[in-house]
C-alpha positions as CSV (number, residue, x, y, z in Angstrom):
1,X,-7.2,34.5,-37.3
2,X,-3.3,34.4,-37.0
3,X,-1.9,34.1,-40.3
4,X,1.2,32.5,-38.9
5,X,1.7,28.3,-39.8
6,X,-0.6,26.0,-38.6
7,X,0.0,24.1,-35.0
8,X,-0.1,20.8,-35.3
9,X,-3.0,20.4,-33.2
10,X,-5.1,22.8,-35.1
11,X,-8.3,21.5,-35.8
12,X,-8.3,21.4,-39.4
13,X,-11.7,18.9,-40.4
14,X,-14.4,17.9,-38.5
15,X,-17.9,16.0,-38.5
16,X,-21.1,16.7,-35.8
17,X,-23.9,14.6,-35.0
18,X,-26.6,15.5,-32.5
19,X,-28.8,13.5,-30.5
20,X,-31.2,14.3,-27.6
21,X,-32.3,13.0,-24.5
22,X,-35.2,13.4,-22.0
23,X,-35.7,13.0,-18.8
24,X,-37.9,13.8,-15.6
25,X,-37.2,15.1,-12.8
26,X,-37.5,13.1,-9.5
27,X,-38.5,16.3,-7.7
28,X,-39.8,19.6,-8.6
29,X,-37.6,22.3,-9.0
30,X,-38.7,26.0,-8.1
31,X,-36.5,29.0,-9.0
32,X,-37.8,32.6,-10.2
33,X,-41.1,31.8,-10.0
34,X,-41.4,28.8,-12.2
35,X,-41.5,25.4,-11.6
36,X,-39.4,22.7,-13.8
37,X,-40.5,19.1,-14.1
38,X,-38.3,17.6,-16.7
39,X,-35.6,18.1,-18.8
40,X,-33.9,17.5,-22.6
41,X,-30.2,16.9,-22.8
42,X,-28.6,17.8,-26.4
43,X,-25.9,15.9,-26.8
44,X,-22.9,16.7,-29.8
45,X,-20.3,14.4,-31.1
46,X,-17.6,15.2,-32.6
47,X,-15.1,13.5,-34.9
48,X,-12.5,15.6,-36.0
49,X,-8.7,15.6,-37.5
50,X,-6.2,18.0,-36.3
51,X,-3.4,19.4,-38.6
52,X,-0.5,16.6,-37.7
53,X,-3.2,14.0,-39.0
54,X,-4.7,12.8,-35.7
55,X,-8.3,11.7,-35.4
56,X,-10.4,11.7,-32.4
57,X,-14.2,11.8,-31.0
58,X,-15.4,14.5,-29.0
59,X,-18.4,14.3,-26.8
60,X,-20.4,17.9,-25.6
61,X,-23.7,17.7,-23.7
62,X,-25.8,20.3,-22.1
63,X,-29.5,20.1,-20.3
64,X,-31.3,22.8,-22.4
65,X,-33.0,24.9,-19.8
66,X,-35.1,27.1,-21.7
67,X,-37.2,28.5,-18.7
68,X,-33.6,29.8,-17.6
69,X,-32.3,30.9,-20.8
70,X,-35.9,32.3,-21.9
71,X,-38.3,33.4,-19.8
72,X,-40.8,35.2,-21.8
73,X,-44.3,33.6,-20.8
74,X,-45.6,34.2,-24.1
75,X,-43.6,31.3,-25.8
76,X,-44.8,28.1,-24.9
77,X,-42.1,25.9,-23.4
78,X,-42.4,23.2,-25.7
79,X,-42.1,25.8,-28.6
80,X,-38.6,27.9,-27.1
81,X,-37.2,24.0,-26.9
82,X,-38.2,23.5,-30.3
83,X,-36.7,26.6,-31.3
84,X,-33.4,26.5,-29.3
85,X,-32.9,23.0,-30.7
86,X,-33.2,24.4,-34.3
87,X,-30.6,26.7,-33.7
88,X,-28.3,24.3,-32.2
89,X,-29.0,22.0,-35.5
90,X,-28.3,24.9,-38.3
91,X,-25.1,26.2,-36.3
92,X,-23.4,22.8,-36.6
93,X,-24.1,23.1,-40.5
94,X,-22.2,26.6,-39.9
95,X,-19.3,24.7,-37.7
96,X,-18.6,21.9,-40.4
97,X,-18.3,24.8,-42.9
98,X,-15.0,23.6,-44.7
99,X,-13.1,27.1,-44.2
100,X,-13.5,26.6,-40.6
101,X,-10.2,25.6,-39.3
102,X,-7.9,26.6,-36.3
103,X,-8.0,26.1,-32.7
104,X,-11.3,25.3,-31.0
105,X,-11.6,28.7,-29.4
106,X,-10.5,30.7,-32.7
107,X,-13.4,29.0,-34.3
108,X,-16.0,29.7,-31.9
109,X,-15.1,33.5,-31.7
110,X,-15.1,33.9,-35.1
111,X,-18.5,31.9,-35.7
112,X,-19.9,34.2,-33.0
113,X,-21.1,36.4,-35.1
114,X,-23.2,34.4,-37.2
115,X,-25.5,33.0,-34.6
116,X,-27.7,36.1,-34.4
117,X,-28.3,35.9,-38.1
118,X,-28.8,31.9,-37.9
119,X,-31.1,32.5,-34.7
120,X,-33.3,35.9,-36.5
121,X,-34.1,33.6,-39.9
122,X,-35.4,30.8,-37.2
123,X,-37.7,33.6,-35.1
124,X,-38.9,34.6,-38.3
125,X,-39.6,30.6,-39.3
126,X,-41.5,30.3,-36.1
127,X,-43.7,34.1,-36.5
128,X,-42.1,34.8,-33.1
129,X,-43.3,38.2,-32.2
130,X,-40.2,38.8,-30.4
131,X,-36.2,38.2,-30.2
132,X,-34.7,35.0,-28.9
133,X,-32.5,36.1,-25.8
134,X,-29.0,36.0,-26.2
135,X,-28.9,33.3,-23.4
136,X,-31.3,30.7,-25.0
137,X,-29.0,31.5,-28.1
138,X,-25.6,30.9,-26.8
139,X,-27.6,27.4,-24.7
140,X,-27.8,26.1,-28.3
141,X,-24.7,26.6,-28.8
142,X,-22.8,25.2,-25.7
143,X,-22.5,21.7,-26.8
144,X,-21.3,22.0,-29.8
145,X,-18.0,24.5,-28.4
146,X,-17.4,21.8,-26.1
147,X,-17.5,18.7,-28.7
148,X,-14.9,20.8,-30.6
149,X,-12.6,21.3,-27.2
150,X,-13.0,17.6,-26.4
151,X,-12.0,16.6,-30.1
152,X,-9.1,18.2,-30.4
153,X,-8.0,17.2,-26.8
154,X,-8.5,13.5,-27.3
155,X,-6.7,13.7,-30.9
156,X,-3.5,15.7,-29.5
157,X,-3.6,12.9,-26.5
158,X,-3.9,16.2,-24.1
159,X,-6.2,18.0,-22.0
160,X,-7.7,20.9,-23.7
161,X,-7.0,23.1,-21.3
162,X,-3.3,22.2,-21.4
163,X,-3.7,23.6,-25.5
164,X,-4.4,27.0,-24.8
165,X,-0.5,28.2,-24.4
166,X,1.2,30.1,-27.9
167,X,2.6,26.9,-29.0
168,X,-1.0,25.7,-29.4
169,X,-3.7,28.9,-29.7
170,X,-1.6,31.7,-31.3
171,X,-4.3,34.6,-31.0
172,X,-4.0,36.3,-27.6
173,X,-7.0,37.9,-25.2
174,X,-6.5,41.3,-27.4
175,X,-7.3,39.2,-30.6
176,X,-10.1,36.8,-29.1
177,X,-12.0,39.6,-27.1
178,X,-11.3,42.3,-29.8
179,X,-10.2,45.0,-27.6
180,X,-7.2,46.3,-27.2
181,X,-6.3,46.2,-23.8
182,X,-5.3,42.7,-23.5
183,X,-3.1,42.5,-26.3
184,X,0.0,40.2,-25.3
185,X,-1.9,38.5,-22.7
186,X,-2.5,34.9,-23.3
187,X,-5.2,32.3,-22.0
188,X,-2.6,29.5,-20.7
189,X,-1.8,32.8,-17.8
190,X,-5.4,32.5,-16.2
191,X,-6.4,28.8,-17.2
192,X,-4.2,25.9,-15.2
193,X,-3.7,23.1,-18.1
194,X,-4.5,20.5,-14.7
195,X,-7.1,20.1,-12.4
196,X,-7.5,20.8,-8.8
197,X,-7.7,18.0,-6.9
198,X,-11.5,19.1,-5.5
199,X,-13.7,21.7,-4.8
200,X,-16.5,22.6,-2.5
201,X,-20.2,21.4,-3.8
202,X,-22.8,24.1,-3.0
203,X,-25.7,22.2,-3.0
204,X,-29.4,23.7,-4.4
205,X,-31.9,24.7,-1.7
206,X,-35.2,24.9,-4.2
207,X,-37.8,27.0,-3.1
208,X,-40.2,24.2,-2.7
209,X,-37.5,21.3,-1.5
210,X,-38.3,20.1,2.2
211,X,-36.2,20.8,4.7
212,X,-37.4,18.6,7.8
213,X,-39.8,15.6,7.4
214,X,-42.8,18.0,8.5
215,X,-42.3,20.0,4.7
216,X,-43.1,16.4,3.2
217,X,-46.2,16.2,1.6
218,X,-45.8,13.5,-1.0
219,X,-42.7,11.0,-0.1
220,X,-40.9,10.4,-3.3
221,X,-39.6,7.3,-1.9
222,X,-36.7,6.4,-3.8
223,X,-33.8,5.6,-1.6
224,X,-32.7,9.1,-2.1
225,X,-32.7,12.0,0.8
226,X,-36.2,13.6,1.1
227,X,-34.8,16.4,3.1
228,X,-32.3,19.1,3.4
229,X,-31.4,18.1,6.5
230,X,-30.9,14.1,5.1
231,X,-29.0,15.4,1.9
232,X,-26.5,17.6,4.7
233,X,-25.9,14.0,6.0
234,X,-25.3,11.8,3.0
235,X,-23.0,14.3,1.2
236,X,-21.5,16.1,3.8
237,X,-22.5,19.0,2.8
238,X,-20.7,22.4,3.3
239,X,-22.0,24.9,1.3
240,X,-25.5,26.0,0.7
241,X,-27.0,27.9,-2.1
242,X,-30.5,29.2,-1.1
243,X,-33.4,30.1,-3.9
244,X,-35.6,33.0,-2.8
245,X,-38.5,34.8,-4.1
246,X,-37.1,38.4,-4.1
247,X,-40.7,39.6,-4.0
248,X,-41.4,38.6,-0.4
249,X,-39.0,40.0,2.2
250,X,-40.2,38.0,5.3
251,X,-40.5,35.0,3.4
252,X,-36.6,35.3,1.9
253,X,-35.6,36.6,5.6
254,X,-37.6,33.1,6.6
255,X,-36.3,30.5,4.6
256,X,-32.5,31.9,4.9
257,X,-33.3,31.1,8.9
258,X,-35.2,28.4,9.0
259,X,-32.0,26.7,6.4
260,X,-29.2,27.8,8.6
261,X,-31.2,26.1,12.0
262,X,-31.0,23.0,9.8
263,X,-27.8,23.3,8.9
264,X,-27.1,23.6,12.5
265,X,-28.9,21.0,13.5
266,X,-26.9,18.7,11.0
267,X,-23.7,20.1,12.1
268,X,-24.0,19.5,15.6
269,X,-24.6,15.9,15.1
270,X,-21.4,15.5,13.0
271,X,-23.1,15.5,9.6
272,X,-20.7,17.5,8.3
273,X,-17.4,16.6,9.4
274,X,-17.3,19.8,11.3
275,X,-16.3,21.8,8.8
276,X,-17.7,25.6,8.8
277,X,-20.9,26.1,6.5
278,X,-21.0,29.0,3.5
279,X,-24.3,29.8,1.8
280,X,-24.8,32.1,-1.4
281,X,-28.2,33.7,-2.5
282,X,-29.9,33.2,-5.6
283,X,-33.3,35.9,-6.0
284,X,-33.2,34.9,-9.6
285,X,-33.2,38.3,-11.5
286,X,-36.7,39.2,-9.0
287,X,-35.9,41.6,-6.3
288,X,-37.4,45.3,-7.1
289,X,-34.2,46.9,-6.2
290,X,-31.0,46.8,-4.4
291,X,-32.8,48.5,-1.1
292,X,-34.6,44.9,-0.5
293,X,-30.9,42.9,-0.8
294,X,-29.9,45.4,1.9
295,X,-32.9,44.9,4.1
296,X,-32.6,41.7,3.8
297,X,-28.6,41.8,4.8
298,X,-29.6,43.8,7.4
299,X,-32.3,41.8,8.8
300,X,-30.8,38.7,8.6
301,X,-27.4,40.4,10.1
302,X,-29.7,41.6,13.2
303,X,-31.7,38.4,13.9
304,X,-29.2,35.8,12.8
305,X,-25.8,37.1,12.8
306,X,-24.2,33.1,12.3
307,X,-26.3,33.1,9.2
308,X,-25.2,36.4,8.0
309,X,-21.6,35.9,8.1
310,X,-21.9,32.7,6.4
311,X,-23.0,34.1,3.0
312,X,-20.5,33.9,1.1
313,X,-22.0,35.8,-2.0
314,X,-24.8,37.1,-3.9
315,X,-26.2,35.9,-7.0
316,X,-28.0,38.3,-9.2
317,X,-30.4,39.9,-7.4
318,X,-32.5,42.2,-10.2
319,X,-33.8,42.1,-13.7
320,X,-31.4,40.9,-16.0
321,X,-31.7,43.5,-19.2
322,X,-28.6,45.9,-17.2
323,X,-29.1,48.4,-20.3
324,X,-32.5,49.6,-19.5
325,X,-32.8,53.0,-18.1
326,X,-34.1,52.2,-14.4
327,X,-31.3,49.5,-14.7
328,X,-30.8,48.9,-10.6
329,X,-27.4,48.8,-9.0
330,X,-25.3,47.0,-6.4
331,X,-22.6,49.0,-5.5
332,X,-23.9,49.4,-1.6
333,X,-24.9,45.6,-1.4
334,X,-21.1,45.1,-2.8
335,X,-19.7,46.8,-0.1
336,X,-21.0,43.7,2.1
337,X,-21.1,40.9,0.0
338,X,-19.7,39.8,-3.0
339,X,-22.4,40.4,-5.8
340,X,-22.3,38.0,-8.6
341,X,-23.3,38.7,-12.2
342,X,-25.0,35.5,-13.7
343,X,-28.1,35.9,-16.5
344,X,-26.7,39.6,-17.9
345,X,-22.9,37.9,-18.7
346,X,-23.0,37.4,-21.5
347,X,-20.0,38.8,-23.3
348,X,-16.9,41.3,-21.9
349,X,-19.2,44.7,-22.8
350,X,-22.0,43.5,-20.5
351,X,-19.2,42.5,-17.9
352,X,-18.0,46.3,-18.4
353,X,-21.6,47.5,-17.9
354,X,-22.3,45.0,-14.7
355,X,-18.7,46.6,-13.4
356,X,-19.9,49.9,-13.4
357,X,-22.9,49.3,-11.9
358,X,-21.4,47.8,-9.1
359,X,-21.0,44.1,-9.6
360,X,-18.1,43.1,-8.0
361,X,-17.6,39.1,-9.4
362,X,-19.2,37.1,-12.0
363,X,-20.8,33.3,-12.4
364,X,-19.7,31.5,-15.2
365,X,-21.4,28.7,-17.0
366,X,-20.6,25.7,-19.3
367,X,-24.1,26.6,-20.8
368,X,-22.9,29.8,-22.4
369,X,-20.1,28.3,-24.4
370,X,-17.0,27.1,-23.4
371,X,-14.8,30.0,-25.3
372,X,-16.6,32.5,-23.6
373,X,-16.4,30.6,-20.0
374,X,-12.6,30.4,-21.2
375,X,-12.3,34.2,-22.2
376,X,-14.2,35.9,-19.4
377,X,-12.7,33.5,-16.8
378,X,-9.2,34.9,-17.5
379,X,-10.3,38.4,-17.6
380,X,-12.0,38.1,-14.1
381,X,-9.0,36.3,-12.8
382,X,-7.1,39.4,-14.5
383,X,-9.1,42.0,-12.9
384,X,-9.0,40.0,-9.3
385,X,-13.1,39.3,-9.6
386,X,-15.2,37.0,-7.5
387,X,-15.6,34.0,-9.3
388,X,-17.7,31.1,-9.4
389,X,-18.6,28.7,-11.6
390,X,-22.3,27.3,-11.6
391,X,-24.4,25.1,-13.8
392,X,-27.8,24.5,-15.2
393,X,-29.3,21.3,-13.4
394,X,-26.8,19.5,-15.4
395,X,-26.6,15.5,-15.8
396,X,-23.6,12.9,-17.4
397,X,-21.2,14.9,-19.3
398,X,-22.5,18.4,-19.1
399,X,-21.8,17.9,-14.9
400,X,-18.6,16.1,-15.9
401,X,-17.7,19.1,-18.3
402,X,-19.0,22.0,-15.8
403,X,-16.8,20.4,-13.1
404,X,-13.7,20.4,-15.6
405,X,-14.2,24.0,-15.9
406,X,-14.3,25.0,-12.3
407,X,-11.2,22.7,-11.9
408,X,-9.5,24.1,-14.2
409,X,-10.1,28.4,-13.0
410,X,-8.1,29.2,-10.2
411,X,-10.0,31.0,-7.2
412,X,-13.6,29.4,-8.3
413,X,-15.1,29.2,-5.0
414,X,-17.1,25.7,-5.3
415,X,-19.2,23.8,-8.0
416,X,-22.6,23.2,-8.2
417,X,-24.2,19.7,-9.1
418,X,-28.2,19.8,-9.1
419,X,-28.8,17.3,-10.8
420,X,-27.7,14.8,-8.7
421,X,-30.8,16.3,-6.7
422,X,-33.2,16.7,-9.1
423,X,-32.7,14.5,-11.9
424,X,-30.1,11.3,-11.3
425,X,-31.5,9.2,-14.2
426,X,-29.6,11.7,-16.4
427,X,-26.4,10.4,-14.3
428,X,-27.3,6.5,-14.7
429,X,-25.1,5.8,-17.7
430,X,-21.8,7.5,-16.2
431,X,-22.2,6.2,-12.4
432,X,-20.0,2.9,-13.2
433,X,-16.9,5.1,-14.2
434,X,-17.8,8.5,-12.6
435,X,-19.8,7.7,-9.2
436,X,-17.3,10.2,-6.7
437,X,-18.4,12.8,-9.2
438,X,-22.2,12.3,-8.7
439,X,-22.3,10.4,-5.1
440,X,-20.4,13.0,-2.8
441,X,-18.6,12.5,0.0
442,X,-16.9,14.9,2.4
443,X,-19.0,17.8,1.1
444,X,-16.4,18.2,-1.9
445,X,-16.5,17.2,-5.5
446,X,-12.8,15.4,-6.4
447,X,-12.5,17.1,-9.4
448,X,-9.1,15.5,-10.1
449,X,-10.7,12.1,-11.6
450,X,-11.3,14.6,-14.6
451,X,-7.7,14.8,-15.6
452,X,-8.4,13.0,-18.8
453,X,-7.3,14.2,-22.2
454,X,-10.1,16.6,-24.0
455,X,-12.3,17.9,-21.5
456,X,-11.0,15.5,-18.7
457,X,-14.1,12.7,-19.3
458,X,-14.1,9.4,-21.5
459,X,-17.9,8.9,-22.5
460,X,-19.1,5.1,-21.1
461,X,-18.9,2.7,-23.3
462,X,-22.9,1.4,-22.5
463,X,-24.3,4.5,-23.9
């Protein structure tokens, strides 16, 4: 911590109080083998004074998708929620800690440390037989960072991201990453303190959802789209991100296809305003090795060359655990596409790792913290990384936040907004104020409604 005088819009006391919230789905959701029903939303609020004397309230929120954040089939689902919102609950004890004071991002990196101690004592609570992942650990976590972010914001009467120049956060990357090699390199040179005016949504293509009205076997009858093909039309949708198996070559090869024919389709009836399509691939940490990313490149290259040239990128396509010693590698499937790391970021040593193993750009999320989104954004944009920015079937303010961030990182290549899909009762509460951001039109998200102060959002007043 700088040892220099305060700033004035230092965070210097705060108060956190969580709630929860639950909802199902509308829809199934299929991704890496499992199937997701429903969903709990942990929401943080934060009341907080900054140095000049300034009070404000802070709102984070993030969906807590355990079967994401921790796969393991051995811990019941109901028990990993259970767990993760423990942690979530004993790390805002650690947060209000009276010595904690500073700027958002200074106290997050330093409380960093303490989670794996916070999260061991709870495995042990629970006789878990084996380690909490990092990701379910730094899920807990998420909406507590961003409570503090929008606090401080909404107290100094600016958006936080326009408080991460000198005058505001003195530490610089050297400090906040602890190495070396950034040292005089500060966040407010990567991070723009306003918005873009919109972005690109790239739209979920489950492995179950229907894409023409033969696929329907149970309408869900709602008002909202049934099909791909009816979502392409309502949003005018331009980007496409495509869940696959990565354990069944034809049936990846298939799907990819069978979605760019209705994309097509859509297209040529004006659906989507014309504009060209881009799709990315998600094999959700299952594909054997990089051979079968290739055949399928290569495949789909030789049978649908359209479809190949509208990939944009490549999400993960093997095992996330990168530090194992048949750890696979991407540097051929690089050389085509941009491959994405997503599960295995989760800090700048596993972004060195996932470098040298041939990853070429990296997927950030709200859901790992907003400090680290902050920290490893700038050092992609840095090192001139593929970037994007996805989230984890969010709803309300964790959307509103995960769009704030993408906004906010120049070069992110589109957001993602699944829960729109898959769970809109989430988005009830904030559709009076926020409908553009959840109701799309054009195929774009107009991020620039989220030029608030904090985070960019004002939480409803109904809720």
């Amino acid at each position: 911590m700088c040892t220099q005088s305060v700033p004035a819009t230092a965070l210097t006391d705060f108060q956190l109080r969580l709630e929860e919230e639950s909802y199902r789905y509308r829809t199934p959701m299929k991704f890496g083998g499992r199937v997701v029903t429903d969903v709990t939303v942990l929401n943080v609020h934060c009341e907080a004074k900054i140095a000049d004397g300034r009070r404000a309230n802070g709102l984070g929120s993030m969906t807590m998708g355990v079967a994401w954040a921790w796969p393991d089939a051995n811990v019941p689902a109901a028990k990993k929620l259970e767990v993760v919102l423990e942690i979530a609950r004993q790390m805002a004890r650690e947060f209000e800690d009276a010595s904690r004071k500073g700027h958002p991002i200074e106290i997050c990196v330093g409380l960093s440390e303490h989670r794996h101690r916070i999260a061991e004592e709870i495995a042990r609570q629970h006789h878990l037989t084996s380690a909490i992942p990092e990701l379910a650990i730094m899920l807990a976590c998420s909406p507590i960072e961003a409570a503090l972010f929008d606090a401080q914001g909404k107290a100094a009467g600016k958006s936080s991201y326009a408080l991460l120049s000198p005058e505001h956060l003195r530490s610089d990357l050297g400090t906040l990453l602890h190495d070396d090699s950034y040292r005089g390199l500060t966040l407010d040179q990567f991070i723009s303190p306003t918005p873009v005016a919109s972005l690109p949504l790239y739209h979920l293509v489950g492995a179950l959802d229907p894409l023409t009205t033969d696929d329907i076997e149970t309408p869900v009858a709602d008002g909202l789209p049934e099909t791909l093909g009816e979502w392409i039309e309502r949003n005018e949708l331009t980007h496409l991100k495509i869940k696959l198996n990565g354990d069944d070559p034809q049936w990846d090869l298939q799907r990819v296809i069978a979605i760019h024919d209705v994309a097509n389709q859509t297209l040529h009836r004006g659906g989507s305003t014309g504009k060209p399509y881009w799709y990315s691939l998600d094999f959700n940490e299952r594909c054997p090795d990089e051979d079968y990313v290739l055949q399928l490149l290569s495949e789909l290259q030789s049978q649908c060359e359209q479809g190949y040239d509208r990939v944009q990128y490549i999400e993960q396509p093997t095992a996330r655990d990168l530090s194992r010693p048949d750890a696979v590698t991407m540097h051929r499937a690089a050389k085509l596409k941009p491959v994405v790391i997503d599960e295995s970021l989760t800090d700048l040593a596993s972004l060195r790792t996932a470098v040298s193993q041939g990853y070429s750009g990296i997927a950030l999320k709200a859901c790992k913290g907003h400090a680290e989104a902050l920290l490893l954004g700038a050092v992609a944009r840095h090192e001139k990384r593929f970037l994007c920015v996805q989230d984890l079937t969010c709803v309300g303010a964790s959307l509103l936040h995960s769009a704030s961030l993408s906004a906010h990182i120049p070069g992110v290549a589109a957001v993602e907004s699944n829960g729109r899909q898959y769970c809109p009762a989430g988005n009830q509460a904030w559709m009076k104020d926020y409908e553009p951001m959840f109701e799309i039109r054009g195929g774009a998200v107009p991020t620039a409604i989220l030029s608030g102060h904090g985070l960019g959002y004002t939480a409803p007043t109904n809720r």
